[in-house]
C-alpha positions as CSV (number, residue, x, y, z in Angstrom):
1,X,0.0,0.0,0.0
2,X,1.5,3.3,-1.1
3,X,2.2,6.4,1.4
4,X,0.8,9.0,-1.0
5,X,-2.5,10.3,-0.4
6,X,-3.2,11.2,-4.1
7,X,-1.6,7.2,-5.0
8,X,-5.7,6.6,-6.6
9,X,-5.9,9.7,-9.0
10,X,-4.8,9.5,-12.5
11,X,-1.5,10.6,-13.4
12,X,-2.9,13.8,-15.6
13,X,-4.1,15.0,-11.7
14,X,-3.1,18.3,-10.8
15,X,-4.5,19.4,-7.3
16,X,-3.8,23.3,-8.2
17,X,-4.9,24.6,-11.0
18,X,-2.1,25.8,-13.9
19,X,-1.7,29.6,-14.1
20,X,-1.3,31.3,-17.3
21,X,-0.2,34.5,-17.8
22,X,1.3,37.1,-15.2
23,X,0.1,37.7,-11.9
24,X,-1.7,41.4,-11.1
25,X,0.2,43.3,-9.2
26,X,-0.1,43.3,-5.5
27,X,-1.8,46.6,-4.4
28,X,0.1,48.4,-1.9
29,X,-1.5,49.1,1.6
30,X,-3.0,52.7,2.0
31,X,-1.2,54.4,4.6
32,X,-2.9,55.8,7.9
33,X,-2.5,59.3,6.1
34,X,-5.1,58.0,3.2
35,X,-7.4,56.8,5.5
36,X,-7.9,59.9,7.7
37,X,-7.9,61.4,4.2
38,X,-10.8,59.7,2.9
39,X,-12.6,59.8,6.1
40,X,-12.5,63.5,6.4
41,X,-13.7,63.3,2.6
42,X,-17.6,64.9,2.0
43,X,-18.1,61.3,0.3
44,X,-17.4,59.3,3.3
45,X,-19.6,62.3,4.8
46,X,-22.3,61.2,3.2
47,X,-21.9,57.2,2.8
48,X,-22.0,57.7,6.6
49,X,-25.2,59.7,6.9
50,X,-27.0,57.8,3.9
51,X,-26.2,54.7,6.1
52,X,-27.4,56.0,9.3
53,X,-30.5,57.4,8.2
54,X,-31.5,54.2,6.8
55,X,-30.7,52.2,10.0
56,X,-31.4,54.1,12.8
57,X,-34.9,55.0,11.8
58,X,-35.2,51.5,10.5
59,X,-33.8,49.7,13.9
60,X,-36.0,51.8,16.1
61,X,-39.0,51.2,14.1
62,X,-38.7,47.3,14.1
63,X,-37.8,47.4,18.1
64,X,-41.1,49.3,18.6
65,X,-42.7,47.2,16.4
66,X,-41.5,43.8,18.3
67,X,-42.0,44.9,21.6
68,X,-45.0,45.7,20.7
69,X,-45.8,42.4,20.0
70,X,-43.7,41.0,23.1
71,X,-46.1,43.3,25.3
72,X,-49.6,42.4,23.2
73,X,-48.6,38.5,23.7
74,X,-47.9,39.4,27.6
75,X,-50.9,42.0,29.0
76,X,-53.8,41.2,26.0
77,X,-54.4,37.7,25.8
78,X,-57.8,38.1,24.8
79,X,-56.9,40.7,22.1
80,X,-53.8,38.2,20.7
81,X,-56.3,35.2,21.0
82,X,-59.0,36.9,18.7
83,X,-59.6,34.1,16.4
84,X,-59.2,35.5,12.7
85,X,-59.8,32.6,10.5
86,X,-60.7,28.6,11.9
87,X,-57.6,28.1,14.6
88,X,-55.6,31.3,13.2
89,X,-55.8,34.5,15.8
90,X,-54.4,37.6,15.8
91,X,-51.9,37.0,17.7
92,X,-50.4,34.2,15.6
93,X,-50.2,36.7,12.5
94,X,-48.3,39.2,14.4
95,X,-46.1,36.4,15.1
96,X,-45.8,35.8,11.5
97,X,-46.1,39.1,10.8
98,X,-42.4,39.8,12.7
99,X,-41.3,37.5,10.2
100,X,-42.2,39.1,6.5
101,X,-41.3,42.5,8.0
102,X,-37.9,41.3,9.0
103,X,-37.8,40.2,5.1
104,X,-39.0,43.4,4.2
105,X,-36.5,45.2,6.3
106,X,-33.8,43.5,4.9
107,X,-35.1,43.8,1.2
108,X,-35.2,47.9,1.8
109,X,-31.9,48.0,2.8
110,X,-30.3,45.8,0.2
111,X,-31.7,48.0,-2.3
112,X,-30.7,51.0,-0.3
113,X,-27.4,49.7,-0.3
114,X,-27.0,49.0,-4.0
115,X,-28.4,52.7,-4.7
116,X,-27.0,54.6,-2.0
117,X,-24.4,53.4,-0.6
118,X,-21.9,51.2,-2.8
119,X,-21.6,53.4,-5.2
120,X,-20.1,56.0,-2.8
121,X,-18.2,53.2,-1.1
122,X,-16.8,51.4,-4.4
123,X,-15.9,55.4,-5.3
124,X,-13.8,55.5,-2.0
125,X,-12.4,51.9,-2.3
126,X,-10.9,52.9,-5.8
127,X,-9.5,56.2,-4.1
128,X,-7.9,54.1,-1.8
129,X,-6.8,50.7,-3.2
130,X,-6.5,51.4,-7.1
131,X,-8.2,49.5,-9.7
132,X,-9.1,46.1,-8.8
């Protein structure tokens, strides 16, 4: 019995694959000057406030909304156990309800993101690190 670990692939077997051509260039690091730089910048200005007019609203608005919930299911049991439809009451679709709105939060700020905010932040990447 042979030692080698790769002893059962064919002989053509490669485990890396063959590299043609030349390598890129490694970037160079951006020094601590470029950084400050870019995060004094009015574009990192306003990556920051697009970002945190999005989420802070957003965040406080779902944490009212689930505590609302977390409260209703607590101190009105007779309002959560309205029955809505056969064995489904109310306070089973607010329990659902935290779910879609969780997707829907999460949906909203994707496409915020890809509007908003990478654009600015691909902008600032370039500034910083070069053509990828």
């Amino acid at each position: 019995m042979s030692s080698d670990p790769e002893s059962h692939l064919p002989a053509h077997h490669s485990p890396l694959p063959e590299l043609s051509g030349t390598l890129p260039a490694p970037r160079t690091a951006a020094t601590p000057e470029e950084f400050a730089a870019v995060q004094a910048s009015e574009d990192f200005t306003r990556l920051r406030s697009s970002f945190r007019a999005f989420a802070f609203p957003m965040t406080a608005a779902f944490l009212v909304w689930y505590f609302l919930y977390v409260l209703l299911s607590t101190y009105a049991e007779d309002l959560m156990s309205t029955p809505v439809v056969g064995n489904l009451n109310l306070g089973l679709i607010f329990g659902l309800a935290q779910f879609a709105s969780t997707f829907l939060i999460t949906w909203l700020y994707v496409r915020h993101a890809n509007r908003k905010l990478d654009p600015i932040a691909a902008k600032l990447r370039t500034e910083l690190e070069g053509e990828a």
